[in-house]
C-alpha positions, 0 to 999 in steps of 0.5 A, a space after each residue: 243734502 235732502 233725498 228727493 222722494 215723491 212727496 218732496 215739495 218743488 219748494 224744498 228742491 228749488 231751497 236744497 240744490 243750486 240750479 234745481 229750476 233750470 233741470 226742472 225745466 229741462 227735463 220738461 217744457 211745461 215746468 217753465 211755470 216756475 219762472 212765475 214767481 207767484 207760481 213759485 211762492 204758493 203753489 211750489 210750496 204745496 206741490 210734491 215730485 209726484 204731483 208735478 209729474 202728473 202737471 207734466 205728464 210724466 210718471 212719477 217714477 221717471 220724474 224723481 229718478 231723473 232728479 235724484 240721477 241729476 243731483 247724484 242720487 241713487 235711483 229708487 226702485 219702488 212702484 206706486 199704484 197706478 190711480 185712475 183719475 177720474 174715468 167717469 165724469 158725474 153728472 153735477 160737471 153738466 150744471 152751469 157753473 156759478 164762477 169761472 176762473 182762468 189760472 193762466 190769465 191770474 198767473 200772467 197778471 202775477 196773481 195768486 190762483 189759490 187765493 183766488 179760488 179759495 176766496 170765490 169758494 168762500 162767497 158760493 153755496 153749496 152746491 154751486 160749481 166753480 170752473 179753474 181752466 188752466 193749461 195743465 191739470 192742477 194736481 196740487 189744487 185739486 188735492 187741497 181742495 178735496 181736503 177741504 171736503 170739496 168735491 173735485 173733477 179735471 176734465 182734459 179737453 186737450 194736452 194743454 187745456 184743462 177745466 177743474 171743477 169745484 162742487 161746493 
């Protein structure tokens, strides 16, 4: 079997170890996202170890060594360097934003969130501001778009809401 690392994909582990969804669930409530199967299908694909413990506010550490205790896997004895996630929020977040779109919601209705913000991303100018409110920080999204050369802030309005904004 694959060793589960931090940039291990949910994808990889869901397809590697039988029963992997439900230990996933049980060592954190809010991964019961995955009982979405669009969720599944696009966002499990993208999504590493490390990012989905920021999703669950979890350390990262903690998360994989739960997984690989699960799976019956020595523990890894590593630090990672702890990153600040964006302390100050720029001054752009105030602009009104060009286009809101509500994760949840697109889940709910079994449709993809990535597709979605990519196509509105595609119709907006620069400078424009897109809005994903969602009830968990976005990591993996937040990550692909800032590899699309977007600039990206999440801010956290309480543990279950979020608002991601996207600065074409």
């Amino acid at each position: 079997m694959k060793e589960i690392k931090l940039d291990t994909t949910i994808a990889e582990l869901l397809n590697s170890y039988d029963g992997m969804k439900e230990i996933l669930i049980e060592i954190n409530p809010k991964f019961k996202k995955l009982n979405n199967p669009i969720l599944r299908r696009t966002l499990a694909k993208i999504a590493t170890v490390k990012q989905a413990a920021i999703i669950g506010s979890m350390d990262p550490i903690d998360l994989v060594n739960k997984l690989r205790v699960s799976v019956g896997q020595d523990l890894l004895n590593i630090e990672i360097k702890k990153e600040n996630i964006n302390i100050i929020e720029p001054e752009w977040v105030k602009t009104e934003a060009s286009k809101k779109i509500d994760a949840n919601k697109l889940l709910d209705e079994e449709r993809n969130p990535l597709a979605e913000v990519n196509l509105a991303l595609k119709k907006m100018a620069k400078d424009e501001i897109l809005v994903i409110s969602s009830d968990f920080r976005p990591e993996p999204l937040i990550d692909e778009f800032k590899a699309k050369g977007f600039t990206a802030y999440t801010k956290e309005l309480n543990s279950n809401c979020f608002e991601t904004f996207i600065k074409v």
